[in-house]
C-alpha positions in Angstrom: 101.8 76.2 96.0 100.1 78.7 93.3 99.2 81.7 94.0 96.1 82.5 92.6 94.4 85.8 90.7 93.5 87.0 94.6 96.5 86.7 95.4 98.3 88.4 92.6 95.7 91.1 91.8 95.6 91.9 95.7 99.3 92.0 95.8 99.0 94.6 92.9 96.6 96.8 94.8 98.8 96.7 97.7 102.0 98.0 95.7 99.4 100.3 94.1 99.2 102.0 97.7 102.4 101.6 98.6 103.5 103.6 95.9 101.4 106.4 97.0 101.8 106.1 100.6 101.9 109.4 102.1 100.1 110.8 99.7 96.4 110.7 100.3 93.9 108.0 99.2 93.9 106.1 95.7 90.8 104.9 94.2 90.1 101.6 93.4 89.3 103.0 89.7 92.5 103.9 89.4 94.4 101.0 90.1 92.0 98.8 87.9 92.8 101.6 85.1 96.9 101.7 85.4 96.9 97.6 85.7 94.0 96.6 83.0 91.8 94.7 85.8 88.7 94.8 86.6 86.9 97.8 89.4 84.7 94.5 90.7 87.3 92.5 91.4 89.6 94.6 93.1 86.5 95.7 95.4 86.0 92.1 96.3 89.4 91.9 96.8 89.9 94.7 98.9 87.3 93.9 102.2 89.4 90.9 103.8 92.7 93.4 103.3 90.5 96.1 105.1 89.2 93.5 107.5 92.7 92.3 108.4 93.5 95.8 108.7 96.4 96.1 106.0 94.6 99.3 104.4 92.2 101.7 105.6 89.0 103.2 103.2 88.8 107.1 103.5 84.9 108.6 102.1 84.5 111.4 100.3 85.0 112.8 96.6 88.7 112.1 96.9 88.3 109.2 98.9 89.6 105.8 98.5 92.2 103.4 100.1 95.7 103.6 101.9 97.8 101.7 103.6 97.1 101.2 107.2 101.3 101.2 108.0 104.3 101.8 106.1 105.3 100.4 103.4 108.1 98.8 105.2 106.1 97.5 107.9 103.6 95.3 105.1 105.1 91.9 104.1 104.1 89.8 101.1 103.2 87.0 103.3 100.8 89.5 105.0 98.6 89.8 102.4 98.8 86.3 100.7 97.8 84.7 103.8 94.9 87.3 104.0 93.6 86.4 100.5 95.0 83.2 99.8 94.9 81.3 103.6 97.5 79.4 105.0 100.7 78.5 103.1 101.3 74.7 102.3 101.8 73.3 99.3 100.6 70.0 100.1 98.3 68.6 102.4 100.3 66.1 104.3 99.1 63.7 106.9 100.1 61.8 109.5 100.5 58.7 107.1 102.9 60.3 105.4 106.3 59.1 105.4 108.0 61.3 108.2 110.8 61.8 105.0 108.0 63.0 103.5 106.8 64.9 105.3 109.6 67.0 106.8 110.3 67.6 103.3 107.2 69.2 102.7 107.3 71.2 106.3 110.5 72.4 104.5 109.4 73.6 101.8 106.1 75.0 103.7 109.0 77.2 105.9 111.0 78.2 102.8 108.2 79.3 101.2 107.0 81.6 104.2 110.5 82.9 104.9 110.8 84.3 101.4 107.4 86.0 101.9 107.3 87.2 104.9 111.3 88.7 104.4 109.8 90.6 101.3 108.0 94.2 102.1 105.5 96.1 100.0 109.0 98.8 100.0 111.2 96.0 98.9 108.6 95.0 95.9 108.1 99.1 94.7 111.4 99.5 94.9 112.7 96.2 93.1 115.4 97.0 90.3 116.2 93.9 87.6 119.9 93.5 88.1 120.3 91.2 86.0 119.5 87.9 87.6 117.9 86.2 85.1 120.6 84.5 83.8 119.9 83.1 79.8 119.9 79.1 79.5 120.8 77.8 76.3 119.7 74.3 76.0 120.6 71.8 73.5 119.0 68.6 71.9 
């Protein structure tokens, strides 16, 4: 499965607001500004998050988006569904070898388990430990 610019830039705008949470609406120009995208995209990105009800659009001079819930309450998978449709990597049938295919059922789950256990909180509030380990590889 890839996760397209949608999914990515969307996923942006929604740590954009959860960063802000609490305190008061953030404009699209904004966002586009801090990350380098483009104000049309990220307005045709954000009516199916407002439509699915992930963030709410206030009017006004100092209008401009928030988060419908908390932070904590908002998972990755939320919003990649919303923008991206269902998860599966592959397109199995019912040809497939049944190897196969709970295979790729497998990997379908694993993939949605590690979104939907992520939160917009756990994303603003990631910290590098160290986890990328180096790999030296020789020829």
């Amino acid at each position: 499965m890839k996760i397209s610019t949608k999914g990515r830039y969307g996923l942006t705008i929604m740590m954009e607001l959860a960063s802000k949470f609490g305190e008061g609406p953030t404009s699209l120009k904004s966002i586009a500004e801090k990350n380098q995208l483009s104000e049309h995209y990220l307005e045709q990105l954000i009516a199916p998050l407002r439509n699915a009800g992930l963030v709410k659009s206030i009017r006004g001079a100092y209008g401009g988006y928030i988060l419908s819930r908390s932070p904590e309450e908002i998972t990755s998978g939320d919003i990649i569904r919303v923008l991206e449709g269902p998860i599966s990597p592959v397109d199995f049938t019912d040809e497939d070898d049944p190897a196969k295919r709970d295979l790729w059922i497998r990997i379908k789950n694993s993939i949605a388990e590690v979104l939907d256990s992520t939160t917009l909180a756990n994303l603003i509030t990631y910290q590098d430990e160290g986890k990328n380990e180096n790999f030296m590889f020789y020829i």
